[in-house]
C-alpha positions as CSV (number, residue, x, y, z in Angstrom):
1,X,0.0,0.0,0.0
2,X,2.8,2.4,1.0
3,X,4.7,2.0,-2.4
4,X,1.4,2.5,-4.2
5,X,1.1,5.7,-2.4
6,X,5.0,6.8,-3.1
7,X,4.2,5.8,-6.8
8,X,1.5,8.0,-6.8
9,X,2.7,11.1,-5.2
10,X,6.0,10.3,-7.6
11,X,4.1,10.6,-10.7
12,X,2.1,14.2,-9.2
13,X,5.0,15.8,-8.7
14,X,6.3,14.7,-11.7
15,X,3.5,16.1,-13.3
16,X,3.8,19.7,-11.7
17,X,6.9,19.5,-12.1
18,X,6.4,18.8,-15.8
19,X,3.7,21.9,-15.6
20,X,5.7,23.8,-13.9
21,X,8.5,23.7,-17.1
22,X,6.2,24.2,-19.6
23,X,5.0,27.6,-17.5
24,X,8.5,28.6,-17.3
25,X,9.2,28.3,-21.0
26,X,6.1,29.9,-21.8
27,X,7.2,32.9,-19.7
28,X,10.6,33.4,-21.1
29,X,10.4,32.3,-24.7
30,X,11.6,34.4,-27.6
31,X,13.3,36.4,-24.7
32,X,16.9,38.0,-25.7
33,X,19.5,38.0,-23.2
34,X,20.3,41.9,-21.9
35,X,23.0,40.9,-19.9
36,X,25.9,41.2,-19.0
37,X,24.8,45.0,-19.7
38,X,26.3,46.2,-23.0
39,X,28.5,49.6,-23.3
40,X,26.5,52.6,-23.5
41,X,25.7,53.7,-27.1
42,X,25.8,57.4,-28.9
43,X,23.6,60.1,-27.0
44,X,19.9,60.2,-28.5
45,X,19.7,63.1,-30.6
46,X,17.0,66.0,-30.3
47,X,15.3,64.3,-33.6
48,X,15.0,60.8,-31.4
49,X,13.8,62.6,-28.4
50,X,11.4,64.8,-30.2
51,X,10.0,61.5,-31.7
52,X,9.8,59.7,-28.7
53,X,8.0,62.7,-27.2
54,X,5.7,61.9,-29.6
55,X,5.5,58.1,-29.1
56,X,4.8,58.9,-25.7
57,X,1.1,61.0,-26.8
58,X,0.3,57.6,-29.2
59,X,0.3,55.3,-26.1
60,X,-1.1,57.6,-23.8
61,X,1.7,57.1,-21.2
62,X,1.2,60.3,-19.1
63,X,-2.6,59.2,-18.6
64,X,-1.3,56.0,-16.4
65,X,2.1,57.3,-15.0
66,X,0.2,60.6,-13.8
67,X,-1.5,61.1,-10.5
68,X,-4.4,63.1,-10.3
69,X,-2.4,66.5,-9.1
70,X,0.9,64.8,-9.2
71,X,4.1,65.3,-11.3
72,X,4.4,64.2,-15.2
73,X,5.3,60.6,-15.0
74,X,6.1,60.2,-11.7
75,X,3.5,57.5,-10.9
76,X,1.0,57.0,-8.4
77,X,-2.0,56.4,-10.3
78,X,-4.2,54.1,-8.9
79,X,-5.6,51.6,-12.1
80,X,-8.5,49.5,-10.9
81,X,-9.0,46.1,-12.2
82,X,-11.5,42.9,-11.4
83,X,-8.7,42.0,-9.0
84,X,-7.6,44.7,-7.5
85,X,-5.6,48.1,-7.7
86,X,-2.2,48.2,-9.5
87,X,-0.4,51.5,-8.7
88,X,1.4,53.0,-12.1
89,X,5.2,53.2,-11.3
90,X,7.3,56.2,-11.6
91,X,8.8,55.7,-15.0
92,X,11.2,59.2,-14.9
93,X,15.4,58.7,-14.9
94,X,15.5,59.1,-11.1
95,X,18.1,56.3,-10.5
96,X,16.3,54.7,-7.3
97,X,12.1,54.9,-7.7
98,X,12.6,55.6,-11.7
99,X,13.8,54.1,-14.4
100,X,17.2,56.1,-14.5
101,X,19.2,52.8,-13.7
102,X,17.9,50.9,-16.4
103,X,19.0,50.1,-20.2
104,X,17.4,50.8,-23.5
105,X,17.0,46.8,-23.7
106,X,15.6,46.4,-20.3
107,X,13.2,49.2,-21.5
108,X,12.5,47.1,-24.1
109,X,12.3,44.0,-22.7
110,X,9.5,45.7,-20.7
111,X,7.6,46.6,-23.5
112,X,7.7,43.6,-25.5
113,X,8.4,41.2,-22.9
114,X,6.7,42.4,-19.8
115,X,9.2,41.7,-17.7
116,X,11.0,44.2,-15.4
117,X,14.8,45.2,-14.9
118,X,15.1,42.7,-12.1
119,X,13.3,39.9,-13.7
120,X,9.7,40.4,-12.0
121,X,6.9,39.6,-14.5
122,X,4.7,43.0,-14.6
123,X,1.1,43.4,-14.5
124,X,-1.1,43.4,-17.8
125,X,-2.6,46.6,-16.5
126,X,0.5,47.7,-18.2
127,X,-0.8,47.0,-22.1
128,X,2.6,44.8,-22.6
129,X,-0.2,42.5,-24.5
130,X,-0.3,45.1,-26.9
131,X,3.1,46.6,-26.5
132,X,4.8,43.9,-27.7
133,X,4.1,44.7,-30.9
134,X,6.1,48.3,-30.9
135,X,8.8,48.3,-32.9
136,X,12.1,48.3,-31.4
137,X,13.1,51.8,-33.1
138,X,10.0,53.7,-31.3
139,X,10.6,51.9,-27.7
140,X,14.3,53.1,-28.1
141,X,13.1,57.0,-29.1
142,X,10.1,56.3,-25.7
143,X,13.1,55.1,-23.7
144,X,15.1,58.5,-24.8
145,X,12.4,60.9,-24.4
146,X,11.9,59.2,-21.5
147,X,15.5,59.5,-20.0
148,X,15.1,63.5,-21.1
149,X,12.9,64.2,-18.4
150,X,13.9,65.9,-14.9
151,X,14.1,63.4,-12.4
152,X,11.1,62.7,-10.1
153,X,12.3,61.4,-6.3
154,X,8.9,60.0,-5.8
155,X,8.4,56.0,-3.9
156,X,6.5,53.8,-6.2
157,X,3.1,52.8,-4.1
158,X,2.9,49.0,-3.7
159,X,-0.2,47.1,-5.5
160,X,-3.8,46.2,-3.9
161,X,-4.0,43.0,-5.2
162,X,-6.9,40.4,-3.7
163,X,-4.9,36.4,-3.3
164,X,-3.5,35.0,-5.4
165,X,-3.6,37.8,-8.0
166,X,-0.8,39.6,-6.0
167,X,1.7,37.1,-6.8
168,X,4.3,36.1,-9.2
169,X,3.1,32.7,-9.8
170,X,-0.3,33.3,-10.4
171,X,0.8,35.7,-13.0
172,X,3.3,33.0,-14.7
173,X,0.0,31.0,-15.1
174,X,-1.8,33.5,-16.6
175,X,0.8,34.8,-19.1
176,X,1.6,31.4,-19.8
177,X,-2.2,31.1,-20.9
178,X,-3.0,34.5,-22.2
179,X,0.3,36.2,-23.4
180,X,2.6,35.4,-26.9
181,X,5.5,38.0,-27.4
182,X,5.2,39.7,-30.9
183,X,7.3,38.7,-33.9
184,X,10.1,41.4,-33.7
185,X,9.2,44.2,-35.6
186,X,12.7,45.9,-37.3
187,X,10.9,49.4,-38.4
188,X,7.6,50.7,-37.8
189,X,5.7,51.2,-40.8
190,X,5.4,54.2,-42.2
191,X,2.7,56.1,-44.6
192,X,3.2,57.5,-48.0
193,X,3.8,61.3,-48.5
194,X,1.7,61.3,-51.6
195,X,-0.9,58.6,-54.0
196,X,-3.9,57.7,-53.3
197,X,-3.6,54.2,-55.4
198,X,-4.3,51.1,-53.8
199,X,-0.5,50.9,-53.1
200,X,-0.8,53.9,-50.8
201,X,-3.9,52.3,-49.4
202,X,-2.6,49.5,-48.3
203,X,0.3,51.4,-46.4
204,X,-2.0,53.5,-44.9
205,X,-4.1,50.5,-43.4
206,X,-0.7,49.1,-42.1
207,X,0.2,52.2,-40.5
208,X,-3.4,52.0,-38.8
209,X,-2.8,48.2,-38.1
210,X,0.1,49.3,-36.2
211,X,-1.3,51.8,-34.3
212,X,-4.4,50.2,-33.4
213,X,-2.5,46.8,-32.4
214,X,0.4,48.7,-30.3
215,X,0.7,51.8,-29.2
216,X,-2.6,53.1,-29.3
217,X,-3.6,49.5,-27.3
218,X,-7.0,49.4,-28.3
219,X,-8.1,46.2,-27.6
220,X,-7.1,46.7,-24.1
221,X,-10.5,48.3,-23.5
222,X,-12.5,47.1,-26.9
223,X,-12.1,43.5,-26.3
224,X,-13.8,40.8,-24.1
225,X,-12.5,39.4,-21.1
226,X,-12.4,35.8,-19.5
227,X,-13.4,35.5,-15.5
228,X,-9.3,35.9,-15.3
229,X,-8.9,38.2,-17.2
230,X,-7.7,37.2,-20.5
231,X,-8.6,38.2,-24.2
232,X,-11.2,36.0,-25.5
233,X,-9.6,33.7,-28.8
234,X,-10.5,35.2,-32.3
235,X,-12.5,38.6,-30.6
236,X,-10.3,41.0,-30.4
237,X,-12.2,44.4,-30.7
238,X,-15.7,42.8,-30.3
239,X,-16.1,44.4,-27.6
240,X,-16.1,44.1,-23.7
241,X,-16.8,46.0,-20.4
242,X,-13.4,48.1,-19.1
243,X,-12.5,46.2,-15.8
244,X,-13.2,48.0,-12.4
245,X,-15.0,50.7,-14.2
246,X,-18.0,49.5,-15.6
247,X,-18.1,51.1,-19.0
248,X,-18.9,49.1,-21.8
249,X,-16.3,49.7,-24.5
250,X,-18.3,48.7,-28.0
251,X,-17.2,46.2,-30.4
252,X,-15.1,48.3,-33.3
253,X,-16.6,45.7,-36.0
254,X,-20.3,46.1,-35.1
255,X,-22.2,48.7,-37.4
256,X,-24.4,48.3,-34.2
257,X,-22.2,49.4,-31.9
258,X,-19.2,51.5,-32.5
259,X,-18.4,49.9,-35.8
260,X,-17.7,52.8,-38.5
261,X,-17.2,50.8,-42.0
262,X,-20.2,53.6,-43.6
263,X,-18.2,56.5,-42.0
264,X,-15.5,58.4,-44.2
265,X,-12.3,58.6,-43.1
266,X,-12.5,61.7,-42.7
267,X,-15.2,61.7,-40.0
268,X,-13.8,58.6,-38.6
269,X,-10.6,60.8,-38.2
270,X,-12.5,63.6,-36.9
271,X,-13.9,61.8,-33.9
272,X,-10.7,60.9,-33.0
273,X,-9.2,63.9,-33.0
274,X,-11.5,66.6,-32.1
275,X,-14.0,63.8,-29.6
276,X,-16.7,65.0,-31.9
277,X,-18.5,64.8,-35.3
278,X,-22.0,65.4,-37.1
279,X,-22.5,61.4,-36.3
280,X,-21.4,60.8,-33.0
281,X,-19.5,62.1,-29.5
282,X,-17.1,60.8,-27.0
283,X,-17.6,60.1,-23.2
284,X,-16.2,58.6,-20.0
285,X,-12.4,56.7,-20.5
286,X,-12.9,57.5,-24.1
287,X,-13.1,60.8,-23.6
288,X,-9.6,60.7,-21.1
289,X,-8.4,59.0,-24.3
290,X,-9.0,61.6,-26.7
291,X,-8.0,64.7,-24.4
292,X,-4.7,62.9,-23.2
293,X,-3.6,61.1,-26.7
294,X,-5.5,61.3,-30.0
295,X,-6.1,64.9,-30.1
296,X,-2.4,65.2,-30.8
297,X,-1.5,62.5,-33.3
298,X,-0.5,63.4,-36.6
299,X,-3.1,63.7,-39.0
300,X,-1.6,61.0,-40.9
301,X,-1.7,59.0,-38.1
302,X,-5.1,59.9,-37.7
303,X,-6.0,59.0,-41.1
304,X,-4.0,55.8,-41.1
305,X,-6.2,54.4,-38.1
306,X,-9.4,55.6,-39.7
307,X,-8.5,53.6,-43.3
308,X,-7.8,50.6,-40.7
309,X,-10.8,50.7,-38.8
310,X,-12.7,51.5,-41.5
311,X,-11.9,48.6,-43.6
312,X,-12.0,46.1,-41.0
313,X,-14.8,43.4,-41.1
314,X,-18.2,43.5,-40.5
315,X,-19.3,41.2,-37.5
316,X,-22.5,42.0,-36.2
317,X,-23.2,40.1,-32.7
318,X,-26.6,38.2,-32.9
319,X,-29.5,40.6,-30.7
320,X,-31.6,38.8,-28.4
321,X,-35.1,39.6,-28.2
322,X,-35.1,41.9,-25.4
323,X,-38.1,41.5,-23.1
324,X,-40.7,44.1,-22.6
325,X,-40.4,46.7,-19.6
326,X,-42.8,46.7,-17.0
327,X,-45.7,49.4,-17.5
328,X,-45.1,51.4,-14.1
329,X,-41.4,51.9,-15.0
330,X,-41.7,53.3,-18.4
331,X,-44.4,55.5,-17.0
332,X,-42.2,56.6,-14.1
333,X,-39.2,57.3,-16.1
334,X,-41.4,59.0,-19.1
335,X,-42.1,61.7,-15.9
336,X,-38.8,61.5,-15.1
337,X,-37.5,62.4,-18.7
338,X,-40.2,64.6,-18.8
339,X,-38.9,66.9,-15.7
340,X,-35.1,66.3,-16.2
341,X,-33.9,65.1,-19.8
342,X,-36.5,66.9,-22.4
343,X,-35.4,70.1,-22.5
344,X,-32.4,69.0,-23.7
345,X,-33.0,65.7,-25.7
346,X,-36.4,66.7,-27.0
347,X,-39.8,65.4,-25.8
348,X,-39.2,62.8,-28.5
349,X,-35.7,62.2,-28.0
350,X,-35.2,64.1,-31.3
351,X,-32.1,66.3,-29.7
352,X,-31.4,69.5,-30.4
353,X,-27.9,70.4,-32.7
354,X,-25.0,71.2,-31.9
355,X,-24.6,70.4,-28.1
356,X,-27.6,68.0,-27.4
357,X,-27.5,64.5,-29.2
358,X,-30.5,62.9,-30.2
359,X,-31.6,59.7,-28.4
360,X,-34.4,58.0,-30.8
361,X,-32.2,55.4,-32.8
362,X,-28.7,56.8,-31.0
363,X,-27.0,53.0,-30.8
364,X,-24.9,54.4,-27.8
365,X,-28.0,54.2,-26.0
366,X,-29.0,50.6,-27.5
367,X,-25.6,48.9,-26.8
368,X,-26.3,45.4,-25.3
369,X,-24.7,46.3,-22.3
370,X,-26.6,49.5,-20.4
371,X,-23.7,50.5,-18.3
372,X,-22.9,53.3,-20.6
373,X,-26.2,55.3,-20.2
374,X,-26.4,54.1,-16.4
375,X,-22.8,56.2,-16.1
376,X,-24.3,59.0,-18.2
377,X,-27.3,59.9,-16.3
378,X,-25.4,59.1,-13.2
379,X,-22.3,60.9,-13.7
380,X,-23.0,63.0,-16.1
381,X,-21.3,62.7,-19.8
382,X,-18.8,65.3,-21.1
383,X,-16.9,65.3,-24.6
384,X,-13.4,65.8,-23.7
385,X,-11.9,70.1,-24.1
386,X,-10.3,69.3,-27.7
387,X,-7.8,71.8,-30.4
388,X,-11.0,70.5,-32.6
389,X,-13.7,71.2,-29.9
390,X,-12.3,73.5,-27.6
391,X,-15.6,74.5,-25.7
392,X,-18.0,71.2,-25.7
393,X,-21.2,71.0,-23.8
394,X,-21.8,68.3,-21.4
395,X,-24.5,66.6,-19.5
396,X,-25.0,67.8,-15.3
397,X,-24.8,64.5,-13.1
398,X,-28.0,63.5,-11.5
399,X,-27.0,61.4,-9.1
400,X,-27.8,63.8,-6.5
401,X,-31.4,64.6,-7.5
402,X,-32.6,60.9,-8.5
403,X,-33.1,57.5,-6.3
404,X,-31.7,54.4,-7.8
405,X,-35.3,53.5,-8.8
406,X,-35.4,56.7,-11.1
407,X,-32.2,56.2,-12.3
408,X,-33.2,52.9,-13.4
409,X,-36.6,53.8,-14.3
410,X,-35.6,56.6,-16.6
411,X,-32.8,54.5,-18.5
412,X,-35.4,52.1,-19.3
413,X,-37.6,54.3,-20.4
414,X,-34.9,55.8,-23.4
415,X,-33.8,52.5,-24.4
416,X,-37.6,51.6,-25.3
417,X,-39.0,54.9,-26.6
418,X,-39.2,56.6,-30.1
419,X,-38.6,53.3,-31.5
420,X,-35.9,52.3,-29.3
421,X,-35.4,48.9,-28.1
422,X,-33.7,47.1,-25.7
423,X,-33.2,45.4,-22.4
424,X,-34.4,47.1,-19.4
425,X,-32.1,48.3,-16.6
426,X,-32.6,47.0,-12.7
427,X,-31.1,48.1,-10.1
428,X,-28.8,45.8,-9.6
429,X,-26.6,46.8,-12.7
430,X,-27.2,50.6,-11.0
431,X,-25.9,49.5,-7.4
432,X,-22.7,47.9,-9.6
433,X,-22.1,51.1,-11.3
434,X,-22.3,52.9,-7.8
435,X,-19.7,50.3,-6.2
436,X,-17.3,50.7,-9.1
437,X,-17.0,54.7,-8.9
């Protein structure tokens, strides 16, 4: 019986052990050797630094590595997932809390690897998913803007992490599940000064892809998440609610949803850049988005991601039959409506131009998921201060002068009105919202 009992526990641990390789090679595949350090190259010139300022607006890094009231990319910033709160680190040259000790290929190796300095596998708050498709010219102009910057002696604030989340080898699990390094990219691509042929075209939609894919991170936000956390297999953009905020971030393919294949470019790259356009307007972390990133891209840039998402595939999510709304709430949020909404939106949700959207047929308001107008008539919704729109209008937050039950009521009652249809909103989803600010 006892050597039955060895065999047995044998064979388990030779089994994790077994798992246990296969996680470790997972984590560490594809992955150059930095070290022994190499000699210190040539000093970045101003043309590498100015571009790397640049790369710094495409990914948006100041919007993470900023506290609210705190010092340019000193850190601090609290980012709230499912599992917890991972703190932003101070990514200045200070040489002990910064990143003034480390190498352009440990800077890289972050990027494309997600791995830090001293080996520690880094959170996927940090968009390595995405990153790791930068190529290795733009992380080494971000690394030298990056190094330009006055040094910031500010303590990185440790993570809020619920167990096991908070440790390194529930992370190797995860990464070995969820996480393939990018092929090495040698150049990023670049655009055409002039044509419009399908040549040019097709460099332009590459330029997009890029953009999209890496430094803009896109899917981080547009795509669904498992339980843990991890991109759902062949839905990238489809869709998916932003973790620990509660905004639903709509699928970039859907027509439905945010999907902008009948757009032109041009108003595709107007939204972008200004938060605003005769089709549609920007709120909540897309707003933050806009204000801290796309309103200063190129407008090649901002052409080359309109061609892409213009041009990518239609894929339309099958709509469930939503079920009807109880009588007494549509008639308590029409009065609702009624006393706080119409005199904006229109007694027939018809809107009024410029500063007042229309809600009959508006598909922000018939999303699947009603988070999004929840937040709205909570919170209030504002298009983000813009070079485009430098003075938008916004929406006062009623959260102070409704129940829940009106809040709820109300919502319902604009996503089944004027034609509108779609699922009701309970109070549940409400209380959610109201737990996640």
């Amino acid at each position: 019986m006892k050597a039955w009992l060895g065999r047995l526990l044998a064979g388990a641990l030779a089994v994790l052990a077994l798992l246990a390789a296969g996680v470790y090679w997972l984590n560490v595949r594809g992955e150059a050797d930095i070290h022994p350090r190499t000699a210190a190259g040539a000093a970045p010139s101003a043309g590498q630094v100015a571009r790397g300022a640049y790369i710094a607006r495409l990914g948006n890094c100041m919007g993470c590595h900023t506290a609210v009231g705190g010092l340019a990319y000193a850190g601090g910033r609290g980012v709230e997932t499912p599992f917890g709160t991972v703190f932003a680190p101070n990514i200045t040259p200070d040489g002990r809390h910064g990143i003034g000790a480390w190498s352009a290929a440990e800077f890289w190796r972050a990027l494309h690897h997600g791995r830090s300095r001293d080996g520690r596998l880094l959170y996927p708050a940090f968009p390595y998913p995405d990153y790791t498709h930068v190529a290795r010219e733009d992380a080494d102009a971000l690394y030298a803007y990056l190094q330009s910057l006055p040094a910031v002696a500010q303590a990185n604030l440790p993570h809020r992490l619920r167990f096991p989340y908070g440790t390194q080898a529930a992370l190797a699990v995860w990464r070995a599940l969820y996480f393939r390094p990018g092929d090495a990219v040698a150049a990023a691509p670049v655009v055409p000064d002039k044509g419009d042929g399908p040549a040019a075209a097709g460099q332009l939609r590459e330029r997009g892809a890029y953009l999209v894919r890496g430094l803009g991170h896109c899917a981080a936000c547009h795509t669904p998440r498992n339980a843990l956390g991890g991109s759902r297999d062949g839905q990238a953009l489809a869709g998916g609610i932003i973790g620990g905020q509660a905004w639903y971030a709509p699928a970039l393919g859907d027509p439905g949803e945010a999907g902008m294949q009948h757009w032109k470019i041009e108003d595709i790259a107007a939204l972008l850049h200004a938060g605003a356009n005769q089709h549609a307007g920007v709120s909540g972390p897309m707003a933050e988005v806009v204000f801290g990133s796309l309103q200063y891209w190129s407008a090649t840039d901002l052409k080359a991601t309109a061609a892409y998402l213009q041009a990518l595939p239609v894929a339309e999510a099958p709509r469930q039959p939503a079920p009807q709304p109880r009588r007494q709430v549509m008639e308590q949020g029409r009065a609702v409506y009624a006393e706080w909404c119409a005199s904006c939106h229109g007694d027939a949700g018809e809107g009024r131009a410029p500063g007042f959207p229309p809600l009959a047929g508006n598909r922000a308001v018939l999303l699947p998921h009603a988070g999004n107008v929840v937040q709205m008539v909570l919170h209030g919704g504002y298009l983000p201060a813009t070079q485009g729109n430098p003075r938008p209008l916004g929406m006062p937050p009623l959260r102070q002068s409704l129940s829940l039950e009106e809040v709820a009521a109300v919502s319902t009652f604009i996503r089944n009105s004027w034609g509108n249809r779609a699922a009701p909103v309970d109070l549940v989803l409400v209380d959610q919202i109201l737990e996640n600010r």
